[in-house]
C-alpha positions, 0 to 999 in steps of 0.5 A: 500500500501507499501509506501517507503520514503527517506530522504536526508536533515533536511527540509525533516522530516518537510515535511513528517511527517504530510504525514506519519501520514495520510498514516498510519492513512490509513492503508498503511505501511510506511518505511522510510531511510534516508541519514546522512546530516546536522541534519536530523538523529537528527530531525528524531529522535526528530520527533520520525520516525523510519528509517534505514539509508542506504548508504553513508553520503553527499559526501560535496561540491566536484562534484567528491566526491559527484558523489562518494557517490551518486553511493555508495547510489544507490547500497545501496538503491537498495540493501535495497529495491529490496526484499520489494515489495514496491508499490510507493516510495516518496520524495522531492528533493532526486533525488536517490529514483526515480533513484532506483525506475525505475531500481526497476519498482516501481512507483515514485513520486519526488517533489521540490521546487527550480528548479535551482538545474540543475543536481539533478532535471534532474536526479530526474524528468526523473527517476520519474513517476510524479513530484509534484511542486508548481504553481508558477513554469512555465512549460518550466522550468519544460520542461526543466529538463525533466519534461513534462506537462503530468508527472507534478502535481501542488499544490497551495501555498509553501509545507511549509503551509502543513506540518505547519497546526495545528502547534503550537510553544513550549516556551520551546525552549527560555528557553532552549536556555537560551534566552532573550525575552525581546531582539530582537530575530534574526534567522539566518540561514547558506548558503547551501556552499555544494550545487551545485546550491549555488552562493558562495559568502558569503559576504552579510552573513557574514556582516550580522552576524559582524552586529548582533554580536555587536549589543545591545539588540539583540539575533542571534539564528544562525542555522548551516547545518554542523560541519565544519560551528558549528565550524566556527561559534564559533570560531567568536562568540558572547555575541549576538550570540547563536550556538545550540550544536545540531538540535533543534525546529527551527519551534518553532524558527522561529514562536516565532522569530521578524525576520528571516534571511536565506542564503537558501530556506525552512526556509525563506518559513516557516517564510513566511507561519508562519507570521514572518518577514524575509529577504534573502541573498541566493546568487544563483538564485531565483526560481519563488517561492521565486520570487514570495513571493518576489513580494508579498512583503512577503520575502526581498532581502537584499541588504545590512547588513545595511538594516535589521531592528531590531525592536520587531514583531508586531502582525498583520501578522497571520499564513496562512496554508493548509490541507495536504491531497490534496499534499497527493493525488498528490504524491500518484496520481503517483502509 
C-alpha cells in the first residue's frame, strides 16, 4: 500500500517511527510531511525520516491566526497529495490529514490521546474513517466529538509503551549536556501556552522552576516547545538550570532522569511507561488517561512547588512496554 503520514508536533516522530519501520519492513511505501512546530523538523531529522514539509508553520496561540494557517495547510496538503494515489493516510492528533483525506476519498485513520482538545478532535474524528484511542477513554466522550462506537478502535495501555519497546537510553546525552550525575537530575518540561485546550495559568510552573533554580545539588534539564519560551527561559536562568540550544534525546532524558516534571501530556506518559518518577502541573483538564495513571498512583498532581521531592531514583520501578504491531493493525484496520 501507499501509506501517507503527517506530522504536526515533536511527540509525533516518537510515535511513528517504530510504525514506519514495520510498514516498510512490509513492503508498503511510506511518505511522510510534516508541519514546522516546536522541534519536530529537528527530531525528524535526528530520527533520520525523510519528509517534505508542506504548508504553513503553527499559526501560535491566536484562534484567528491559527484558523489562518490551518486553511493555508489544507490547500497545501491537498495540493501535495491529490496526484499520489495514496491508499490510507495516518496520524495522531493532526486533525488536517483526515480533513484532506475525505475531500481526497482516501481512507483515514486519526488517533489521540487527550480528548479535551474540543475543536481539533471534532474536526479530526468526523473527517476520519476510524479513530484509534486508548481504553481508558469512555465512549460518550468519544460520542461526543463525533466519534461513534462503530468508527472507534481501542488499544490497551498509553501509545507511549509502543513506540518505547526495545528502547534503550544513550549516556551520551549527560555528557553532552555537560551534566552532573552525581546531582539530582530534574526534567522539566514547558506548558503547551499555544494550545487551545491549555488552562493558562502558569503559576504552579513557574514556582516550580524559582524552586529548582536555587536549589543545591540539583540539575533542571528544562525542555522548551518554542523560541519565544528558549528565550524566556534564559533570560531567568540558572547555575541549576540547563536550556538545550536545540531538540535533543529527551527519551534518553527522561529514562536516565530521578524525576520528571511536565506542564503537558506525552512526556509525563513516557516517564510513566519508562519507570521514572514524575509529577504534573498541566493546568487544563485531565483526560481519563492521565486520570487514570493518576489513580494508579503512577503520575502526581502537584499541588504545590513545595511538594516535589528531590531525592536520587531508586531502582525498583522497571520499564513496562508493548509490541507495536497490534496499534499497527488498528490504524491500518481503517483502509
Amino acid at each position: 500500500m501507499r501509506i501517507w503520514i503527517d506530522l504536526t508536533n515533536s511527540p509525533h516522530v516518537a510515535f511513528f517511527r517504530p510504525l514506519v519501520a514495520l510498514l516498510r519492513e512490509r513492503g508498503d511505501e511510506v511518505t511522510v510531511t510534516a508541519r514546522e512546530f516546536a522541534q519536530t523538523l529537528e527530531l525528524l531529522d535526528d530520527a533520520g525520516l525523510e519528509h517534505t514539509v508542506v504548508g504553513p508553520p503553527h499559526g501560535g496561540a491566536s484562534r484567528t491566526a491559527k484558523v489562518r494557517a490551518m486553511g493555508g495547510r489544507l490547500a497545501a496538503l491537498r495540493g501535495f497529495a491529490r496526484d499520489r494515489g495514496f491508499d490510507l493516510a495516518l496520524s495522531h492528533a493532526s486533525h488536517e490529514l483526515p480533513l484532506v483525506a475525505r475531500s481526497l476519498r482516501i481512507p483515514s485513520a486519526y488517533a489521540f490521546d487527550y480528548e479535551f482538545a474540543l475543536a481539533q478532535h471534532r474536526l479530526g474524528c468526523l473527517a476520519a474513517t476510524r479513530v484509534v484511542v486508548p481504553e481508558a477513554i469512555p465512549q460518550e466522550r468519544l460520542t461526543r466529538l463525533g466519534a461513534r462506537a462503530q468508527k472507534v478502535a481501542r488499544y490497551p495501555g498509553l501509545k507511549e509503551e509502543y513506540y518505547l519497546d526495545g528502547f534503550a537510553p544513550d549516556p551520551s546525552v549527560l555528557e553532552a549536556l555537560g551534566l552532573d550525575r552525581s546531582r539530582v537530575l530534574v526534567v522539566v518540561r514547558t506548558p503547551p501556552d499555544v494550545s487551545l485546550y491549555h488552562g493558562g495559568d502558569t503559576t504552579l510552573f513557574g514556582a516550580v522552576l524559582a524552586r529548582l533554580a536555587e536549589e543545591d545539588g540539583v540539575t533542571a534539564v528544562v525542555l522548551p516547545r518554542t523560541p519565544t519560551q528558549r528565550d524566556a527561559l534564559r533570560a531567568g536562568a540558572s547555575a541549576s538550570l540547563v536550556v538545550p540550544d536545540r531538540a535533543v534525546d529527551a527519551l534518553s532524558l527522561v529514562a536516565l532522569a530521578d524525576l520528571v516534571v511536565s506542564a503537558g501530556g506525552t512526556m509525563n506518559r513516557e516517564a510513566v511507561a519508562l519507570g521514572t518518577p514524575v509529577y504534573t502541573t498541566f493546568a487544563g483538564r485531565l483526560g481519563a488517561v492521565d486520570e487514570q495513571l493518576v489513580r494508579e498512583g503512577r503520575l502526581r498532581r502537584l499541588r504545590g512547588a513545595g511538594d516535589v521531592v528531590l531525592e536520587r531514583r531508586g531502582s525498583d520501578d522497571r520499564p513496562r512496554t508493548r509490541a507495536p504491531a497490534p496499534l499497527l493493525d488498528l490504524l491500518l484496520g481503517a483502509a
